[in-house]
PQR file with spaces between the fields and no chain letter, atoms N, CA, C, O and H, PARSE charges and radii, in Angstrom:
ATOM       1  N    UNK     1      -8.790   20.896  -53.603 -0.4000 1.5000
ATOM       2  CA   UNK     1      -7.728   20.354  -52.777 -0.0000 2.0000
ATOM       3  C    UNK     1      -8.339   19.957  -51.423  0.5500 1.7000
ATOM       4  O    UNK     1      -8.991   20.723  -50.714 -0.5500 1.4000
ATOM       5  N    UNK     2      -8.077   18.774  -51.165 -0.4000 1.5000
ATOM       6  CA   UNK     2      -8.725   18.375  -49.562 -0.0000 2.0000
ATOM       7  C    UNK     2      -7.910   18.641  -48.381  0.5500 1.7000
ATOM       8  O    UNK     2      -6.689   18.496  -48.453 -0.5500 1.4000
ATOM       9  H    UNK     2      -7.548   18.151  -51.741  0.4000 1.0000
ATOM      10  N    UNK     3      -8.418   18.980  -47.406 -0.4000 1.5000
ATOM      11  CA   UNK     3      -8.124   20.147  -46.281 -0.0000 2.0000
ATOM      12  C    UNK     3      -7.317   18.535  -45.358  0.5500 1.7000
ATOM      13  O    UNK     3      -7.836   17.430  -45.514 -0.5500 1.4000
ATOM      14  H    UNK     3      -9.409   19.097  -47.348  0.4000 1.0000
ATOM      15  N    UNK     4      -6.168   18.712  -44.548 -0.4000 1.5000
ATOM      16  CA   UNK     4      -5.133   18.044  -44.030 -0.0000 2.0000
ATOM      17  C    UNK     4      -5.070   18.980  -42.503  0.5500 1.7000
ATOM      18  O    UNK     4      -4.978   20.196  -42.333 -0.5500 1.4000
ATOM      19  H    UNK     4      -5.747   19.611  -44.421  0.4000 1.0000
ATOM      20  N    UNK     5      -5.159   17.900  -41.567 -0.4000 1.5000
ATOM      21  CA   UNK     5      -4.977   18.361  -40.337 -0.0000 2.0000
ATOM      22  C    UNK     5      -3.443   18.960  -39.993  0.5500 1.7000
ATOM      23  O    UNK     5      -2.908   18.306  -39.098 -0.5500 1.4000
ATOM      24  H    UNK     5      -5.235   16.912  -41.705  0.4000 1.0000
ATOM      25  N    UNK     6      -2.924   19.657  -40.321 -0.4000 1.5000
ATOM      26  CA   UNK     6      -1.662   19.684  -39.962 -0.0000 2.0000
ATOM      27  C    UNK     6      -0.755   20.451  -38.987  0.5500 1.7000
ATOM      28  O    UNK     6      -0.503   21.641  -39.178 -0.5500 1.4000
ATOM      29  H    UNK     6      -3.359   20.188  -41.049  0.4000 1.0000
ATOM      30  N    UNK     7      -0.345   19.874  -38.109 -0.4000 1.5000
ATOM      31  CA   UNK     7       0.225   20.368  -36.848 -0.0000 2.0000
ATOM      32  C    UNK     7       1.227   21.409  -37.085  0.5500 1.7000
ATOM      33  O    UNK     7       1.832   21.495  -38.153 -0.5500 1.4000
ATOM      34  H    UNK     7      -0.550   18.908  -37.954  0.4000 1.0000
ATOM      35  N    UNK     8       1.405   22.202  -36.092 -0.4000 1.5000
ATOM      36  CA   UNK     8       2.992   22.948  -36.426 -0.0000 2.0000
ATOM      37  C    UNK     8       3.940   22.294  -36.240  0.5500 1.7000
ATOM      38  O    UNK     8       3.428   21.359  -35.625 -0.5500 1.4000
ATOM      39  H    UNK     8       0.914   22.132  -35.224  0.4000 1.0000
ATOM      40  N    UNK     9       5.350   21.987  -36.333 -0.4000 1.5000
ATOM      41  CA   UNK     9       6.182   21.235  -36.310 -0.0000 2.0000
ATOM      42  C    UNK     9       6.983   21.427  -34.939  0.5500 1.7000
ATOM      43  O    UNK     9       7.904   20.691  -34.586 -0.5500 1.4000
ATOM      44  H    UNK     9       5.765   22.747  -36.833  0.4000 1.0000
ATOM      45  N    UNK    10       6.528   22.452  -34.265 -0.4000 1.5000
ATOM      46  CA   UNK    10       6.936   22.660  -32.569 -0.0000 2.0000
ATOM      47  C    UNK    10       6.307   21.575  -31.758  0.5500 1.7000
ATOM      48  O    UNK    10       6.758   21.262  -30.657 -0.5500 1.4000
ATOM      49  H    UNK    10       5.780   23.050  -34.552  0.4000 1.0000
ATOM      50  N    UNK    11       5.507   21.132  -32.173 -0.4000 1.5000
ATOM      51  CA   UNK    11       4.101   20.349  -31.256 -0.0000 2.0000
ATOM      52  C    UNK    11       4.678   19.201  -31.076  0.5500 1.7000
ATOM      53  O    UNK    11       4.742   18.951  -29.873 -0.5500 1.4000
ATOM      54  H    UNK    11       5.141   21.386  -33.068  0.4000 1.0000
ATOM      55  N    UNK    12       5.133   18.377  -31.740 -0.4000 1.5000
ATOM      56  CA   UNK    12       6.098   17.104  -31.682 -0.0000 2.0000
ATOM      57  C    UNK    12       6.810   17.414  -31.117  0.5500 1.7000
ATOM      58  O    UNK    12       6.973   16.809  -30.058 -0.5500 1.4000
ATOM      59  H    UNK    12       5.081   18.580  -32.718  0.4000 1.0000
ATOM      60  N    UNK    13       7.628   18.462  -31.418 -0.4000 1.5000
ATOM      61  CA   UNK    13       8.799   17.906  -30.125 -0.0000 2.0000
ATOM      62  C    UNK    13       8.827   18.481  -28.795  0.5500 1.7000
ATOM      63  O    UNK    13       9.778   18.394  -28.018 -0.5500 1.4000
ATOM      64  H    UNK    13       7.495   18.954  -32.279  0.4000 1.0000
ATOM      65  N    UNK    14       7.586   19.149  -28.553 -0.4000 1.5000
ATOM      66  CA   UNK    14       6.861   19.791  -27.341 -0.0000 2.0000
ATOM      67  C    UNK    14       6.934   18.730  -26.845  0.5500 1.7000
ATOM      68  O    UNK    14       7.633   18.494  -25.859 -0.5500 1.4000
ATOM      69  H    UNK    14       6.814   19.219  -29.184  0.4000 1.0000
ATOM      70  N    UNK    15       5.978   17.607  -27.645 -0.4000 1.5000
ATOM      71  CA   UNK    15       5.633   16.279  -26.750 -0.0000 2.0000
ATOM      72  C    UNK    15       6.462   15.190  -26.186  0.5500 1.7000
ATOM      73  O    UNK    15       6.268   14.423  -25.242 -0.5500 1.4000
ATOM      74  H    UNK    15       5.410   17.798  -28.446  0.4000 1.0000
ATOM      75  N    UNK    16       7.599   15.355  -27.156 -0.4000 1.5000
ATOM      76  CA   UNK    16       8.653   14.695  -26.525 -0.0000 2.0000
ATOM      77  C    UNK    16       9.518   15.420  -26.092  0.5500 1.7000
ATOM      78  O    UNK    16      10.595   14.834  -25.983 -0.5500 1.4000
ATOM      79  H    UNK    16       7.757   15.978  -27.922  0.4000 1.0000
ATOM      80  N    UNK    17       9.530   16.819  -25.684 -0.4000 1.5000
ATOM      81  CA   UNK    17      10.421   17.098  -24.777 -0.0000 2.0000
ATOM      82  C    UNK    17       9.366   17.050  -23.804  0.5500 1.7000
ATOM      83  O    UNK    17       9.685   17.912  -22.986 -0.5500 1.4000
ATOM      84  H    UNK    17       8.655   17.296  -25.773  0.4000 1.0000
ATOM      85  N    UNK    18       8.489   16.623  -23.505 -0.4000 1.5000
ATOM      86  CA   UNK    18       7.455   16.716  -21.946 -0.0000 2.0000
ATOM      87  C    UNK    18       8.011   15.179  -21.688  0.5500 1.7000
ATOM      88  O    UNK    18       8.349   15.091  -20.508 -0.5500 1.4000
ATOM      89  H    UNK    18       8.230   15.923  -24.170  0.4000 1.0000
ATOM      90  N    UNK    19       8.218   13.939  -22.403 -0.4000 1.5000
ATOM      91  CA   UNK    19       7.964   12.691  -21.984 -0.0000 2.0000
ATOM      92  C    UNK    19       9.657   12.358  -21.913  0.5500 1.7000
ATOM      93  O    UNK    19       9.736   11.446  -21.090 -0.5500 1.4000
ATOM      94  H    UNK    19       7.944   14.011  -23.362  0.4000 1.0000
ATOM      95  N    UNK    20      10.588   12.575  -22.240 -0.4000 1.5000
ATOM      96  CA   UNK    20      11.784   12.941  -21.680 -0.0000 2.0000
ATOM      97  C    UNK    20      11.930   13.549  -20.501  0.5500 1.7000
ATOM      98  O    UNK    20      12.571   13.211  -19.506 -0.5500 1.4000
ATOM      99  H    UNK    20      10.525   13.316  -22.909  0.4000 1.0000
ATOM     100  N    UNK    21      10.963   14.910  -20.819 -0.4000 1.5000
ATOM     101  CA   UNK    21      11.009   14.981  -18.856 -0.0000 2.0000
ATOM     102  C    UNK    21      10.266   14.096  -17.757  0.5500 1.7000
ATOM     103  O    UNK    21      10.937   13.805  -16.766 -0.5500 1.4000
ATOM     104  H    UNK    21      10.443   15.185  -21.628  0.4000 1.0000
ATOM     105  N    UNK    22       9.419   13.799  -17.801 -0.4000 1.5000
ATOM     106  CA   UNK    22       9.091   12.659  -17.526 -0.0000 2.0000
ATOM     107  C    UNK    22       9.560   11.615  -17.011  0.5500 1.7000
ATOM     108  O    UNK    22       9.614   11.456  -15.792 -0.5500 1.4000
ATOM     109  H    UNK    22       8.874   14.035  -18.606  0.4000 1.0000
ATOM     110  N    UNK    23      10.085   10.503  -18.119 -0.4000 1.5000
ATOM     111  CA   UNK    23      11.716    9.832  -18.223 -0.0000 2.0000
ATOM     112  C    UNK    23      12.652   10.106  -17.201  0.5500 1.7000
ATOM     113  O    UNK    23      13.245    9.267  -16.522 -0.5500 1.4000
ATOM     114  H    UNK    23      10.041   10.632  -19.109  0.4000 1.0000
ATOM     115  N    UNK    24      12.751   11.391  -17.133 -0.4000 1.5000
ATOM     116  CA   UNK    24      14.430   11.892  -16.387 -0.0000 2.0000
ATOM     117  C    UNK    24      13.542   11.851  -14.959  0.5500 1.7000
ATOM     118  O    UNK    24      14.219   11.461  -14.007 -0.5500 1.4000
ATOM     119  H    UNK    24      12.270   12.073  -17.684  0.4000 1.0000
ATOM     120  N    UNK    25      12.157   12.182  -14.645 -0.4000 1.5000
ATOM     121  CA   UNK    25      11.995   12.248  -13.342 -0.0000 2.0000
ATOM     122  C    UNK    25      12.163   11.218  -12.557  0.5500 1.7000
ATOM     123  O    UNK    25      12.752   11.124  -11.481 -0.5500 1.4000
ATOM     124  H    UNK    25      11.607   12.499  -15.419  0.4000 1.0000
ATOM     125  N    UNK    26      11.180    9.893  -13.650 -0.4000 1.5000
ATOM     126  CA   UNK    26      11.004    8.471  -13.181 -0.0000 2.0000
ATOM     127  C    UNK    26      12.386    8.365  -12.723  0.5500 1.7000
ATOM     128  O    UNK    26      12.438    7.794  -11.634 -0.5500 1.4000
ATOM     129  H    UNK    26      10.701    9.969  -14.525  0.4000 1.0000
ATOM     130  N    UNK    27      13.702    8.775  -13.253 -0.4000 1.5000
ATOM     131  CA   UNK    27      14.997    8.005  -13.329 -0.0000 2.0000
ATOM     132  C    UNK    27      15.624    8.426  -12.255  0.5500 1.7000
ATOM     133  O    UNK    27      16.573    7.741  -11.872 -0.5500 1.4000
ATOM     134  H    UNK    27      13.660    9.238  -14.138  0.4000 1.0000
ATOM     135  N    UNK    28      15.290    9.560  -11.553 -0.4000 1.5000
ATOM     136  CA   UNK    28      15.448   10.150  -10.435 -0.0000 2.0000
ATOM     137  C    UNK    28      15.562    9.661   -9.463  0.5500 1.7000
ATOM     138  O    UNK    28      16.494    9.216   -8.793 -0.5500 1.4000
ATOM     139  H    UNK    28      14.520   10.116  -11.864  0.4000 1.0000
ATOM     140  N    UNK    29      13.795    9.816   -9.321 -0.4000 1.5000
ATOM     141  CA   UNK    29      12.979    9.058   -8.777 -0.0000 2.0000
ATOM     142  C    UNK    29      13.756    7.442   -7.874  0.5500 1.7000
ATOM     143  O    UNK    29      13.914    7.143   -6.690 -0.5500 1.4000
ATOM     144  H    UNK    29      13.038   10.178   -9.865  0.4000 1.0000
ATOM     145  N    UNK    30      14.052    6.782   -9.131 -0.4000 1.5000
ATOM     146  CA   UNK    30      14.273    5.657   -9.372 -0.0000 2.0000
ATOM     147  C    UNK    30      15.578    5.087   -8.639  0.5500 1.7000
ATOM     148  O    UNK    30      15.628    4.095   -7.911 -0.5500 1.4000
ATOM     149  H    UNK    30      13.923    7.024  -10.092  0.4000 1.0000
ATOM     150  N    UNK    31      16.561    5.896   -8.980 -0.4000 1.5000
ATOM     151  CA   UNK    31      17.703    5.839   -8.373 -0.0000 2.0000
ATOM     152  C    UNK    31      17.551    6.961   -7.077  0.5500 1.7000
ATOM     153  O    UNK    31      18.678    7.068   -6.593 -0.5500 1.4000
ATOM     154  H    UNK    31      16.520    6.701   -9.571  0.4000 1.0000
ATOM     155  N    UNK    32      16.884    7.563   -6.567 -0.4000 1.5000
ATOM     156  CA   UNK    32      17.200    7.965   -5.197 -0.0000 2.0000
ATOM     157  C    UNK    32      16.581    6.484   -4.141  0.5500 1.7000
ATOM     158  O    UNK    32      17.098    6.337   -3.033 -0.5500 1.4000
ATOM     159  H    UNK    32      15.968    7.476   -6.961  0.4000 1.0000
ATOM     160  N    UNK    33      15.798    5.773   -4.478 -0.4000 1.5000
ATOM     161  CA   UNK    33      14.939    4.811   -3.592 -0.0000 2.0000
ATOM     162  C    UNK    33      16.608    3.561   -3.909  0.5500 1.7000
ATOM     163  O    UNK    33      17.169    2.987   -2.974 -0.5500 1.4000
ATOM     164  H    UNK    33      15.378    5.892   -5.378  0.4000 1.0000
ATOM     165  N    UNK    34      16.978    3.455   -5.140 -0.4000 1.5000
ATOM     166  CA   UNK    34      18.172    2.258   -4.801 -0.0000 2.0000
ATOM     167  C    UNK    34      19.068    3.035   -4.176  0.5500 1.7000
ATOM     168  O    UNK    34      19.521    2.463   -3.185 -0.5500 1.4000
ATOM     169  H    UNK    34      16.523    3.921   -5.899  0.4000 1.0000
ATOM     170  N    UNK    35      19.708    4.600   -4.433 -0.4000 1.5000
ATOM     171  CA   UNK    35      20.825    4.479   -3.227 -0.0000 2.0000
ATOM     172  C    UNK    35      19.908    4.745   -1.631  0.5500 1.7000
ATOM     173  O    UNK    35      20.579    5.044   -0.643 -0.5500 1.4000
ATOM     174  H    UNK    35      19.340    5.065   -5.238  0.4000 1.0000
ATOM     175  N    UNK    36      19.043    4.667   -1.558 -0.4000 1.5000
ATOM     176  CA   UNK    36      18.347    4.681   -0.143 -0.0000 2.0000
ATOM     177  C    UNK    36      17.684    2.887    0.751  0.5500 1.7000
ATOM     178  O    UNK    36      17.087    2.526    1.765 -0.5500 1.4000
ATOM     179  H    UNK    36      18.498    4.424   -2.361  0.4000 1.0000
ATOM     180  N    UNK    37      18.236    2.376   -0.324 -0.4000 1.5000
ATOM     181  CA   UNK    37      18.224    0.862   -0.138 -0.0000 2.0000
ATOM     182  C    UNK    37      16.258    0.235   -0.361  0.5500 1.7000
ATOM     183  O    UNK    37      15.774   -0.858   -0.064 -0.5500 1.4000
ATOM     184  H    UNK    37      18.721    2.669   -1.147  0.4000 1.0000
ATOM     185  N    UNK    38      15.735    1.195   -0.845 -0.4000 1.5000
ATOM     186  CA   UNK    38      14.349    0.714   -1.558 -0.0000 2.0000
ATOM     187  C    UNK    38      14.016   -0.051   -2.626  0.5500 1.7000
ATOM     188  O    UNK    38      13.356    0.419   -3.553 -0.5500 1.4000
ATOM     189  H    UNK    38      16.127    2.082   -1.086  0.4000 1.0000
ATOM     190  N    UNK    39      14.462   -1.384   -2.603 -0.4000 1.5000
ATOM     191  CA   UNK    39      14.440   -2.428   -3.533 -0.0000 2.0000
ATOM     192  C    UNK    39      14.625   -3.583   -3.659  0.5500 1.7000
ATOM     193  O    UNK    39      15.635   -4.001   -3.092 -0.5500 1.4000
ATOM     194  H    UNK    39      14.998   -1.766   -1.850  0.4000 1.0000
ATOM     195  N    UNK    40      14.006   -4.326   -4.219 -0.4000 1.5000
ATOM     196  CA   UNK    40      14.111   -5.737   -3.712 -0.0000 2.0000
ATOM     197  C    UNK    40      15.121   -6.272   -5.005  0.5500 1.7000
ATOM     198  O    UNK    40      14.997   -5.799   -6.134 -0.5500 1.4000
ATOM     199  H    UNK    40      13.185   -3.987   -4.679  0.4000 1.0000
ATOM     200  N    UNK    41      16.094   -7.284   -4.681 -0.4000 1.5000
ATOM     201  CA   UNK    41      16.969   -8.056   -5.331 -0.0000 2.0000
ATOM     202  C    UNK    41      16.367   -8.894   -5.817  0.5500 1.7000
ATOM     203  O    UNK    41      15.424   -9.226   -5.099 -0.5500 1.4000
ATOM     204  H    UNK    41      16.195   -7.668   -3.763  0.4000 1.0000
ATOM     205  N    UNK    42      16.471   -9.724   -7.207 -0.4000 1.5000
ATOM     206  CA   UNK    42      15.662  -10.681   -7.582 -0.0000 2.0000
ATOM     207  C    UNK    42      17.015  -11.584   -8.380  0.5500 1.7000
ATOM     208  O    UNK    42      17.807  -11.007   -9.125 -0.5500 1.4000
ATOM     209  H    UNK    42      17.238   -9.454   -7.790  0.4000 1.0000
ATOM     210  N    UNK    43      17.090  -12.928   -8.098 -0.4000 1.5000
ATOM     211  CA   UNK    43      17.429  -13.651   -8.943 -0.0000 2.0000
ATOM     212  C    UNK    43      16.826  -13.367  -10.517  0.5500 1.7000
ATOM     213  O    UNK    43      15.763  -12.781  -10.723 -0.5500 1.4000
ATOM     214  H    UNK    43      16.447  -13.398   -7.493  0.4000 1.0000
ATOM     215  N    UNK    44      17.709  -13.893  -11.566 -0.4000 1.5000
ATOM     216  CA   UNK    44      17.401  -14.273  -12.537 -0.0000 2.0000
ATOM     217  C    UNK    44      15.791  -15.322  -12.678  0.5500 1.7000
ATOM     218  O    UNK    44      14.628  -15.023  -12.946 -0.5500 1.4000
ATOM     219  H    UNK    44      18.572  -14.369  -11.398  0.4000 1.0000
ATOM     220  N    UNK    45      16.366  -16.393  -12.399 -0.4000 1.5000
ATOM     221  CA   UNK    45      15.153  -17.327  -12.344 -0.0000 2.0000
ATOM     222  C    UNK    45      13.993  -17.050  -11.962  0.5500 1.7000
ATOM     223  O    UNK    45      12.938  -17.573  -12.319 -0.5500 1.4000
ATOM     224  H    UNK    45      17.311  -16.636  -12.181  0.4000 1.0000
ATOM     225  N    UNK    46      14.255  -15.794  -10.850 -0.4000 1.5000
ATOM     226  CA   UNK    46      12.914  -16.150  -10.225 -0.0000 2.0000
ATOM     227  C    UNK    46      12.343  -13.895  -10.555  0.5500 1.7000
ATOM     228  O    UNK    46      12.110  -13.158   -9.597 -0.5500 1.4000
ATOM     229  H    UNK    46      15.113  -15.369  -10.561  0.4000 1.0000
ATOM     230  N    UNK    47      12.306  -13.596  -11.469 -0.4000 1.5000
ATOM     231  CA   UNK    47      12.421  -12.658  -12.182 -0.0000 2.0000
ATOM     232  C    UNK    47      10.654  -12.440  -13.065  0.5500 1.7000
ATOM     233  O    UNK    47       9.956  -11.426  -13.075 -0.5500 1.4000
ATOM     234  H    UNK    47      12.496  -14.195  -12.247  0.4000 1.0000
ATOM     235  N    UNK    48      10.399  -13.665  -13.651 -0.4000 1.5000
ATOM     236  CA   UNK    48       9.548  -13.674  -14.151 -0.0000 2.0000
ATOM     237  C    UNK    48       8.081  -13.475  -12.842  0.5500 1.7000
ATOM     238  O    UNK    48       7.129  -12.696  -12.878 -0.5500 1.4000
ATOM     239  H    UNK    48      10.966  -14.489  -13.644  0.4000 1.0000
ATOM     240  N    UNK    49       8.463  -14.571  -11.759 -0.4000 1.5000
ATOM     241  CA   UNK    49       7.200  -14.713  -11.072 -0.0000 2.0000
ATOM     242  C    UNK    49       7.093  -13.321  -10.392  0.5500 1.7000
ATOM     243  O    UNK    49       6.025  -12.743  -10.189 -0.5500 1.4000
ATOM     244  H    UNK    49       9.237  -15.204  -11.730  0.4000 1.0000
ATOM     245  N    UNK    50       8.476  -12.790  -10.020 -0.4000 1.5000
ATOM     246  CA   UNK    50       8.436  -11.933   -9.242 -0.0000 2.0000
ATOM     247  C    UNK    50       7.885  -10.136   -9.872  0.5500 1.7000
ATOM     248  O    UNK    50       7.880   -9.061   -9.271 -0.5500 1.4000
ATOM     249  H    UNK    50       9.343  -13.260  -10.184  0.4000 1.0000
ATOM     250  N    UNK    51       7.547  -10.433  -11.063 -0.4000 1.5000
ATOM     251  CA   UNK    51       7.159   -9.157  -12.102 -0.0000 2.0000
ATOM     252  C    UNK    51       5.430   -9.950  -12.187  0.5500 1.7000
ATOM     253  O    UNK    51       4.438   -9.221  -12.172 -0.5500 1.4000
ATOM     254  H    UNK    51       7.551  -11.305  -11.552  0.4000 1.0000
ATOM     255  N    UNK    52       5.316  -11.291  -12.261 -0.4000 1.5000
ATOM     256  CA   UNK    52       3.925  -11.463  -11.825 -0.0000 2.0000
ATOM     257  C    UNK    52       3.231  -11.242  -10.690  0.5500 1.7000
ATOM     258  O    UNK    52       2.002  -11.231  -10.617 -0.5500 1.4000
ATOM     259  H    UNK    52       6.122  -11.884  -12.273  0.4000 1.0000
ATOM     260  N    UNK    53       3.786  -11.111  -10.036 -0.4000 1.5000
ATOM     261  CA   UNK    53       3.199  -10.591   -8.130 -0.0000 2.0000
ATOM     262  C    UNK    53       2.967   -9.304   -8.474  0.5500 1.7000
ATOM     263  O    UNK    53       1.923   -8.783   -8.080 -0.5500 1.4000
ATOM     264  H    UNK    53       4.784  -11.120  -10.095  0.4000 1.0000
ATOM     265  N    UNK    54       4.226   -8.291   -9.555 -0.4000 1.5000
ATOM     266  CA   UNK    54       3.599   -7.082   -9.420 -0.0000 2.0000
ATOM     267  C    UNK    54       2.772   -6.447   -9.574  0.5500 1.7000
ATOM     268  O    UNK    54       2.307   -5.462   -9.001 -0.5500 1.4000
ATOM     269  H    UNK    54       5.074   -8.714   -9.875  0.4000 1.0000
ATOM     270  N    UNK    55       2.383   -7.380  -10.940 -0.4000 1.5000
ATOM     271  CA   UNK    55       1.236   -6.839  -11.858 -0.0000 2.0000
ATOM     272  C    UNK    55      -0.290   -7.208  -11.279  0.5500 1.7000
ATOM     273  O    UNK    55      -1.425   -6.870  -11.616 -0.5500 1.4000
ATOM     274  H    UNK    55       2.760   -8.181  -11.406  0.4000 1.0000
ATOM     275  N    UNK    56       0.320   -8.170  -10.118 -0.4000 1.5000
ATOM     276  CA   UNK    56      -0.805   -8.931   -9.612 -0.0000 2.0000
ATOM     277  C    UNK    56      -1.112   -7.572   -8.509  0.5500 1.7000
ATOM     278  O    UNK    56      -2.282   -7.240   -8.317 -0.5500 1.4000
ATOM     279  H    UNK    56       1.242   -8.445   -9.844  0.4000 1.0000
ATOM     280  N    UNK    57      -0.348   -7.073   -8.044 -0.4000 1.5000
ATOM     281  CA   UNK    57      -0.373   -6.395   -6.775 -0.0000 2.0000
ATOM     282  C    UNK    57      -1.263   -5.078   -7.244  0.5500 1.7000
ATOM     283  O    UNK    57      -2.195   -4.640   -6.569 -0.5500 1.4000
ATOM     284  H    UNK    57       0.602   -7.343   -8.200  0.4000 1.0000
ATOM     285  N    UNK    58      -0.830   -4.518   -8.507 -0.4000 1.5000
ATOM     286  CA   UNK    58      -0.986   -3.387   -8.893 -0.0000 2.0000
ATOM     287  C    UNK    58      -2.883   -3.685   -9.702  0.5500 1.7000
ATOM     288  O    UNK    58      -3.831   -2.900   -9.699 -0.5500 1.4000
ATOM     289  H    UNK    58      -0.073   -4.874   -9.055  0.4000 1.0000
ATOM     290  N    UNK    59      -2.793   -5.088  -10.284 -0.4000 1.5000
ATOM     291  CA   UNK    59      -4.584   -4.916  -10.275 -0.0000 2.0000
ATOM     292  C    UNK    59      -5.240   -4.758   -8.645  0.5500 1.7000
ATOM     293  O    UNK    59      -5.797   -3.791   -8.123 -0.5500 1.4000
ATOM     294  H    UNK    59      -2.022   -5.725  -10.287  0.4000 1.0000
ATOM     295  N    UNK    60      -4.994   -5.820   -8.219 -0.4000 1.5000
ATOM     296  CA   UNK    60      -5.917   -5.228   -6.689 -0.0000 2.0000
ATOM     297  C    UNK    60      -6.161   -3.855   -6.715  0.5500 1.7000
ATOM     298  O    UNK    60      -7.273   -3.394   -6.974 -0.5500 1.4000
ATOM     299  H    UNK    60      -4.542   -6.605   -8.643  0.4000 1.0000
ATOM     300  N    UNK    61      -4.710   -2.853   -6.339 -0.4000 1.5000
ATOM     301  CA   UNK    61      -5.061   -1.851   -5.930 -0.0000 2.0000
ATOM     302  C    UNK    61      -5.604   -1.046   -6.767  0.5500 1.7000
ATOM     303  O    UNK    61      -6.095   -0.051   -6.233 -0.5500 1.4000
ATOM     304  H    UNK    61      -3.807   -3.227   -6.128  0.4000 1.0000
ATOM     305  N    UNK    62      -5.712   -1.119   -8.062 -0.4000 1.5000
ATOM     306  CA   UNK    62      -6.719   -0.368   -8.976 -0.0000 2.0000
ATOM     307  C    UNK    62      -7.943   -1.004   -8.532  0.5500 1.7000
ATOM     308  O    UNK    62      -8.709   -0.051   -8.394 -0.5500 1.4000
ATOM     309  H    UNK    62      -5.313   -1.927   -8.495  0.4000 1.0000
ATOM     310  N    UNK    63      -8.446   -1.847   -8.289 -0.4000 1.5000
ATOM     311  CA   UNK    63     -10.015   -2.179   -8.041 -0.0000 2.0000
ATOM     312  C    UNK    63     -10.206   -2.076   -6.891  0.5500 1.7000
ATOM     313  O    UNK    63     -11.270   -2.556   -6.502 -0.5500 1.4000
ATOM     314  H    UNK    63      -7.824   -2.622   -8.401  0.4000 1.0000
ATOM     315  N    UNK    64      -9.159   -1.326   -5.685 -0.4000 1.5000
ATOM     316  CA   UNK    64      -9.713   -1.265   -4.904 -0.0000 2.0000
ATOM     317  C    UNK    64      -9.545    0.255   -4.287  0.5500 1.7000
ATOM     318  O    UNK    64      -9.734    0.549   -3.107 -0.5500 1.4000
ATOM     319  H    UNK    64      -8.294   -0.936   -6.000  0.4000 1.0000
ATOM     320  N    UNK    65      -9.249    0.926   -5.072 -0.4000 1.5000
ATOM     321  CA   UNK    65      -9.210    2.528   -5.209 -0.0000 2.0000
ATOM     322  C    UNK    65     -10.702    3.129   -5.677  0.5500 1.7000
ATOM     323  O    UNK    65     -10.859    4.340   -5.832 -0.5500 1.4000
ATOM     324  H    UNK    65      -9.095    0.687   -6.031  0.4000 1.0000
């Protein structure tokens, strides 16, 4: 019989009860900065460019960390 890695069945949902918590922090997080007025409004239209600036923003500062 060939030998099978097999987890305990606690371990899964260890991992997703860690990334749910997680989740709930980001969401926290997330909504204390909008009711504290930390956020920028974006049109529809202009939605796309404005998620390209971010991603743009966020390489710099990885290469420059």
């Amino acid at each position: 019989m060939s030998e099978r890695n097999i987890e305990p069945s606690h371990h899964p949902r260890a991992q997703e009860a860690t990334k749910l918590d997680a989740l709930l922090q980001a969401v926290r997080v997330g909504w204390n900065d909008v009711a504290a007025g930390r956020y920028t409004d974006v049109e529809d239209a202009q939605l796309e460019d404005f998620i390209d600036q971010l991603g743009q923003q966020a390489s710099r500062r990885k290469w420059d960390d």
